[in-house]
C-alpha positions in Angstrom: -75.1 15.3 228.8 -75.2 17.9 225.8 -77.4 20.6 227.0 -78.2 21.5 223.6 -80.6 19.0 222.8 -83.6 19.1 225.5 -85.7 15.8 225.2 -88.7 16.9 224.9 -89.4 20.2 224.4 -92.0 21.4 226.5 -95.4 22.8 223.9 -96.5 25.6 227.1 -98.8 27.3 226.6 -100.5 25.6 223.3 -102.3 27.0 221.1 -105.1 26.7 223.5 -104.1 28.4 226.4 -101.5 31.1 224.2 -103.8 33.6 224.2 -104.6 34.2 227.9 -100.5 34.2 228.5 -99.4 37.1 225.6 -99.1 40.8 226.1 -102.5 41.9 224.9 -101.1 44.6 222.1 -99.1 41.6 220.6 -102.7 39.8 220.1 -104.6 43.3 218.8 -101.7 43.8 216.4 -102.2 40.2 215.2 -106.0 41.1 214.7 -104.6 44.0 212.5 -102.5 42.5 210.4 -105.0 39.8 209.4 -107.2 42.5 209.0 -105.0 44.8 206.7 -103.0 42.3 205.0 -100.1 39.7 206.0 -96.1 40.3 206.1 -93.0 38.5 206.0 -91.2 39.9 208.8 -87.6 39.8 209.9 -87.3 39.8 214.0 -83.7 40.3 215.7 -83.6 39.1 219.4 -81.0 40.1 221.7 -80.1 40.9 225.4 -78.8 44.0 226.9 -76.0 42.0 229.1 -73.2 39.3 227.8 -75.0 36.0 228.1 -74.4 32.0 227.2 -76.3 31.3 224.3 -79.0 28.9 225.8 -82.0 29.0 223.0 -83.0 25.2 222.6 -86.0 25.6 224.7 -87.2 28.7 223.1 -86.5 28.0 219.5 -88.1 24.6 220.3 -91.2 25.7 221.8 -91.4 28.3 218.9 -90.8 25.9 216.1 -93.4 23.3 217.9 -95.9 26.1 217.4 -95.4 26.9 214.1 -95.8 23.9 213.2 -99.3 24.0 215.1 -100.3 26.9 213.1 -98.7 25.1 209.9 -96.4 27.8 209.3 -92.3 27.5 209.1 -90.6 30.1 210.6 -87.1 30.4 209.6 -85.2 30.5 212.7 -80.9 31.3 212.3 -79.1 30.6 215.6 -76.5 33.0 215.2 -74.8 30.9 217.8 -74.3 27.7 219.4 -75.9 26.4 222.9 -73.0 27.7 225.6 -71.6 30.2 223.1 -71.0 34.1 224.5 -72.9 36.4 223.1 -72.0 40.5 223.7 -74.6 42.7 224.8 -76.9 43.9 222.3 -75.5 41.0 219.5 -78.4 39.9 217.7 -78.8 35.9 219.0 -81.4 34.9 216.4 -83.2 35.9 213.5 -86.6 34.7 212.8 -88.4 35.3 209.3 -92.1 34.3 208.7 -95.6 35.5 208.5 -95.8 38.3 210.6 -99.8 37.3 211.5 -98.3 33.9 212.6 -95.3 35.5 214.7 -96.7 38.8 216.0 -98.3 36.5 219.4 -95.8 34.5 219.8 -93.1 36.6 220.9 -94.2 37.1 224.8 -94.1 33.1 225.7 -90.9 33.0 223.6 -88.3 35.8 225.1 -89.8 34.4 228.4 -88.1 31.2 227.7 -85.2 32.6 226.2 -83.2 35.7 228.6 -83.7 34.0 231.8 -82.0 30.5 230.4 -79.4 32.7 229.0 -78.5 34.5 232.0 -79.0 31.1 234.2 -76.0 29.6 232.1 -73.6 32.5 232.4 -74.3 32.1 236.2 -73.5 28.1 236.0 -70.5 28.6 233.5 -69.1 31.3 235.8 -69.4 29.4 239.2 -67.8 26.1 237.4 -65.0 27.9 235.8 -64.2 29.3 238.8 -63.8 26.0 241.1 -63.1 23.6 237.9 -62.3 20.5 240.1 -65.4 20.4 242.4 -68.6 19.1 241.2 -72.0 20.5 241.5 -74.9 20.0 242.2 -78.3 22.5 240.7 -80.8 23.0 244.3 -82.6 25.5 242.9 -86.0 24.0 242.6 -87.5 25.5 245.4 -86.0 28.7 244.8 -88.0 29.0 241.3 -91.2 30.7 240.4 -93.0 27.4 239.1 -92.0 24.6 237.4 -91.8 26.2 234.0 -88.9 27.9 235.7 -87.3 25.1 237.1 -87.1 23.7 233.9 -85.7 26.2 232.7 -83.0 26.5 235.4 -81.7 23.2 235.2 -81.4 23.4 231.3 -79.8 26.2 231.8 -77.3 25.0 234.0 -76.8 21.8 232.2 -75.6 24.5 229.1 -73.4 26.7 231.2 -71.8 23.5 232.8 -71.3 22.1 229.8 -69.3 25.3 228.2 -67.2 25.4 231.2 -66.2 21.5 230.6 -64.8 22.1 226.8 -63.5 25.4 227.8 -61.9 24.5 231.0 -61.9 20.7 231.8 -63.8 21.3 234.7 -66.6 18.7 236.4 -69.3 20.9 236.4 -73.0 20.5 237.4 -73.3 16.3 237.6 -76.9 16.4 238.9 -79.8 18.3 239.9 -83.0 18.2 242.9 -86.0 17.2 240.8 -86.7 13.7 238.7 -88.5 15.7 236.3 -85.3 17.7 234.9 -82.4 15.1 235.9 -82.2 14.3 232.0 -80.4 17.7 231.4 -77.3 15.9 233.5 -77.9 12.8 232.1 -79.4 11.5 235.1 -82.2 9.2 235.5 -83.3 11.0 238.6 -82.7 14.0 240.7 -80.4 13.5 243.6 -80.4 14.8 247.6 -80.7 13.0 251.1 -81.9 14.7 253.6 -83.3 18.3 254.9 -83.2 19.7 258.0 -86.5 18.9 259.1 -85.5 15.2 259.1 -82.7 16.0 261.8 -85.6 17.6 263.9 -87.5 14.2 263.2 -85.1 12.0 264.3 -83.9 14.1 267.3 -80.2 13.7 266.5 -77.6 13.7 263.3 -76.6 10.0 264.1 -80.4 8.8 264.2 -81.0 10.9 261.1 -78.2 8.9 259.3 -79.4 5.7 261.0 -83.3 6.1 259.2 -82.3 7.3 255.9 -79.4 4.0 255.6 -82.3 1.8 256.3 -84.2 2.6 254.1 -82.0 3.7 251.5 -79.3 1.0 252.2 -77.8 1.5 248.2 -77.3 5.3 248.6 -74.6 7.2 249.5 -74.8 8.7 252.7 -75.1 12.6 252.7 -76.0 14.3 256.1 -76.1 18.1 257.2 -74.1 18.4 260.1 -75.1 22.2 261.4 -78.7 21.3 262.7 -77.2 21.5 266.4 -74.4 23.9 265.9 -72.0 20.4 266.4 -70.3 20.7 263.1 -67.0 18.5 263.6 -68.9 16.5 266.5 -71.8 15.3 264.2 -69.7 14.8 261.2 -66.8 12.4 263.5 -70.2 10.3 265.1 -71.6 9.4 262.1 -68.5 8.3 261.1 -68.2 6.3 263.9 -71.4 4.9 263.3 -70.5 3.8 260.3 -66.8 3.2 259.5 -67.3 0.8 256.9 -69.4 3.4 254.6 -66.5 6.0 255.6 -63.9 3.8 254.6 -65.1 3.4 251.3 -65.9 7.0 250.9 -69.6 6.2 250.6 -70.2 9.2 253.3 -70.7 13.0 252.6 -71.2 16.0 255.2 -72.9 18.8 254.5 -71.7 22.1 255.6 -74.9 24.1 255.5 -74.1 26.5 258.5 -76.0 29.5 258.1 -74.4 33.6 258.5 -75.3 33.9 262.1 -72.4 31.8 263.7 -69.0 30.4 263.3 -69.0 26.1 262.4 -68.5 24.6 265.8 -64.7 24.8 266.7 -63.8 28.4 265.1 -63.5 31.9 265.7 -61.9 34.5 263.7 -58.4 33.7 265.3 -58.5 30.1 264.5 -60.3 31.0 261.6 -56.6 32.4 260.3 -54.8 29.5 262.2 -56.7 26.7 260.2 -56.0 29.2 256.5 -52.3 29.8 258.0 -51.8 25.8 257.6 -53.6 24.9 254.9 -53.3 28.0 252.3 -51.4 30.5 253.7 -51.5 32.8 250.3 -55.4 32.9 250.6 -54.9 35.7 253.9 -51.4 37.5 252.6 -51.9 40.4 250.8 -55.3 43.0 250.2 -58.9 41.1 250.7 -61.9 43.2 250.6 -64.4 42.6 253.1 -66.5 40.1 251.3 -63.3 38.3 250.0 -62.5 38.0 254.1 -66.2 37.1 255.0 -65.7 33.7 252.5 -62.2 32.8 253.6 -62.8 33.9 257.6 -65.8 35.0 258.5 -69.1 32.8 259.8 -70.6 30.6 258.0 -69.5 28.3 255.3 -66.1 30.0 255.2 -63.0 28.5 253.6 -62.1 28.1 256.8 -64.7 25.8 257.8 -64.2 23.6 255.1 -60.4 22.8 255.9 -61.5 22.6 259.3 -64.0 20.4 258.8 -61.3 18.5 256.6 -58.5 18.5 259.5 -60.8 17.0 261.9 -61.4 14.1 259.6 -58.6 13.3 258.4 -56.9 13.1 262.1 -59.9 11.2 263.2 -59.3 8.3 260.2 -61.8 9.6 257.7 -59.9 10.6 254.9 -62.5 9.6 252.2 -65.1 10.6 253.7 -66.2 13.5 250.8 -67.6 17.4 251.7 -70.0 18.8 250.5 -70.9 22.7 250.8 -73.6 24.6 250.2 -75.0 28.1 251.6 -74.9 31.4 249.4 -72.4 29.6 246.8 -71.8 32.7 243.8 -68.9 33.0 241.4 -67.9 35.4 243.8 -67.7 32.8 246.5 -66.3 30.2 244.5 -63.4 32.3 243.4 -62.3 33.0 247.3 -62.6 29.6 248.2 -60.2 28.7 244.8 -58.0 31.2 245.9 -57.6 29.0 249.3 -57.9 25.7 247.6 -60.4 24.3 249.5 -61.0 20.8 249.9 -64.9 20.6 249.1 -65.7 17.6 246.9 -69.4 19.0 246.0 -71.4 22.3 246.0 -74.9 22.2 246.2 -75.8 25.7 244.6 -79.6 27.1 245.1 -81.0 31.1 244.8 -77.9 31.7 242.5 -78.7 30.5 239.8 -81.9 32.2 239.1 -80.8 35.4 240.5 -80.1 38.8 238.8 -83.6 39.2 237.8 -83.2 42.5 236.6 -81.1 41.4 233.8 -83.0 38.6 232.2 -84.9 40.4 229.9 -84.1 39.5 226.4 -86.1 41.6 223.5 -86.7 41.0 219.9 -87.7 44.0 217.2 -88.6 43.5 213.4 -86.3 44.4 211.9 -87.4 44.0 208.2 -90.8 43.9 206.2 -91.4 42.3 203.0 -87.6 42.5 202.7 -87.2 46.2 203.7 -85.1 47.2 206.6 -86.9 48.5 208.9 -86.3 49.3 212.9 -86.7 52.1 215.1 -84.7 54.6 215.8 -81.6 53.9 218.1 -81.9 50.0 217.2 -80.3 50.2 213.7 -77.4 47.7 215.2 -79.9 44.7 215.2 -79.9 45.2 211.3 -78.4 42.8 209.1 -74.9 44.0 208.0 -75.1 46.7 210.0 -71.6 49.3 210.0 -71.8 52.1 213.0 -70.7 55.4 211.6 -67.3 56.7 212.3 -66.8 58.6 214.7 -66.9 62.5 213.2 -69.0 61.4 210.3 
């Protein structure tokens, strides 16, 4: 799906509810200015990081409530949806009434920087494993659903920059029904949690329940409830060969940082990367590079492993899927071993990096003046930084 046109853009706050949700000098400076007399205003709106360019749901929302207010703000998009933008580039310019602006910029840079930052994050994790698909688990991870909306249109944009820019599969789906339209989905996608494993007593059981009542789905399980990895993975295979046959069977390596996936230790750890991608452990790794490709967890090692043990028991189509602290950072180690994982199912990354979300906007002219404070003068229209020595 094109990420760039949201369906339907989401009018929160309204009117109604706008001003309990603004910075309080934003509404005071609007009770000045009708007071002393309207301006058309100029605002520039930037970030202090590179970024994607990921504005539809702002520049919708803002454009819904001018029209509210029955006022038309001129909005420029300096850029398109999944475009890079460098730090301190000026993303938009809005022109209108400054009375009708002034309030509105709060709700709207809240909707803008962390959707921007969101997208780099996708783009970066896609680009780096360009062949796997993935899927966007972040719902629980997210302040409200406001935010979650916001995540999943933001990786719908990022995923879809890394497809034109490097052919790769990208984000195919997402958790929640309510934003599966950003992947073109009619509904959000997942199987099963943990806690339905510790229902059912065992993995197989677990498998049995959620076929029988979901007889049309494909059949995902996590395998690391019980620390029996390969063991879970080969007797729900047995269970049901037919489904593993047709490749209508998933495991999920979920194994958490405490413990090696049933089967490994460091040593076989190497022995499994010394088969399978014997580049990915010759030469300089820094520690983290070796925690991915050796270490507990959801290693690359794991993954081959798990793949090995399939593939000698008969299950050759049966897909992978891994998930547990997925970053670009992780995804470029386990590229660097060519790592046979079908799907990643990505959570707390993609909203992550809080610190750098921020996006601002200044005026930047008044009644046609050019106007900005001092230090800012980049966001102006035209602007030329002085030589150096000038």
């Amino acid at each position: 799906m094109d990420g760039s046109k949201p369906d339907p853009i989401t009018l929160w706050p309204g009117l109604e509810d706008l001003p309990g949700w603004t910075d309080k000098y934003f509404r005071r400076t609007r009770d000045v200015v009708l007071k002393f007399g309207d301006a058309q205003v100029t605002y520039a709106v930037f970030m202090r990081r590179p970024v994607l360019y990921a504005g539809a749901l702002a520049c919708g929302w803002l454009r819904g409530i001018g029209e509210k207010r029955g006022e038309a703000f001129e909005v420029e998009e300096r850029y398109r949806e999944g475009d890079w933008v460098g730090a301190g580039e000026p993303m938009i310019y809005i022109r209108g009434s400054f009375a009708a602006l002034v309030d509105l910029e709060t709700v709207f840079l809240q909707k803008l920087g962390a959707a921007c930052v969101a997208a780099y994050n996708a783009h970066a994790m896609c680009e780096e494993l360009p062949q796997v698909a993935f899927l966007a688990m972040d719902a629980r991870h997210c302040a409200g659903t406001e935010m979650s909306e916001l995540m999943a249109y933001a990786a719908s944009v990022g995923s879809e920059t890394a497809r034109r820019r490097a052919g790769a599969v990208g984000f195919i789906g997402n958790a929640t029904d309510a934003t599966a339209h950003y992947f073109g989905q009619a509904e959000g996608r997942g199987t099963m949690p943990h806690a339905l494993i510790g229902y059912a007593g065992s993995t197989v059981r677990a498998a049995e329940m959620f076929h029988e009542t979901f007889p049309d789905q494909m059949l995902i399980v996590l395998v690391d409830y019980f620390g029996q990895e390969i063991t879970d993975s080969l007797e729900v295979c047995k269970r049901f060969p037919e489904l593993a046959a047709e490749g209508r069977i998933g495991v999920r390596l979920d194994t958490h940082g405490g413990r090696y996936v049933e089967g490994l230790d460091t040593q076989a750890s190497y022995d499994v990367l010394e088969r399978n991608a014997p580049k990915a452990i010759r030469g300089y790794r820094t520690e983290a590079e070796l925690k991915h490709l050796i270490g507990t967890g959801v290693s690359a090692a794991a993954i081959w492993h798990a793949r090995e043990q399939l593939n000698a028991a008969g299950f050759p189509k049966v897909k992978i899927i891994a998930s547990s602290g997925f970053s670009p950072a992780k995804c470029k180690v386990m590229a660097l071993a060519s790592a046979p994982i079908d799907v990643i199912g990505t959570g707390s990354y993609l909203p992550s990096e809080w610190n750098e979300t921020y996006a601002t906007a200044d005026v930047v002219e008044y009644d046609g003046e050019p106007r900005v404070k001092v230090g800012r003068e980049f966001l102006l229209r035209g602007y030329k930084p002085p030589r150096s020595g000038a």
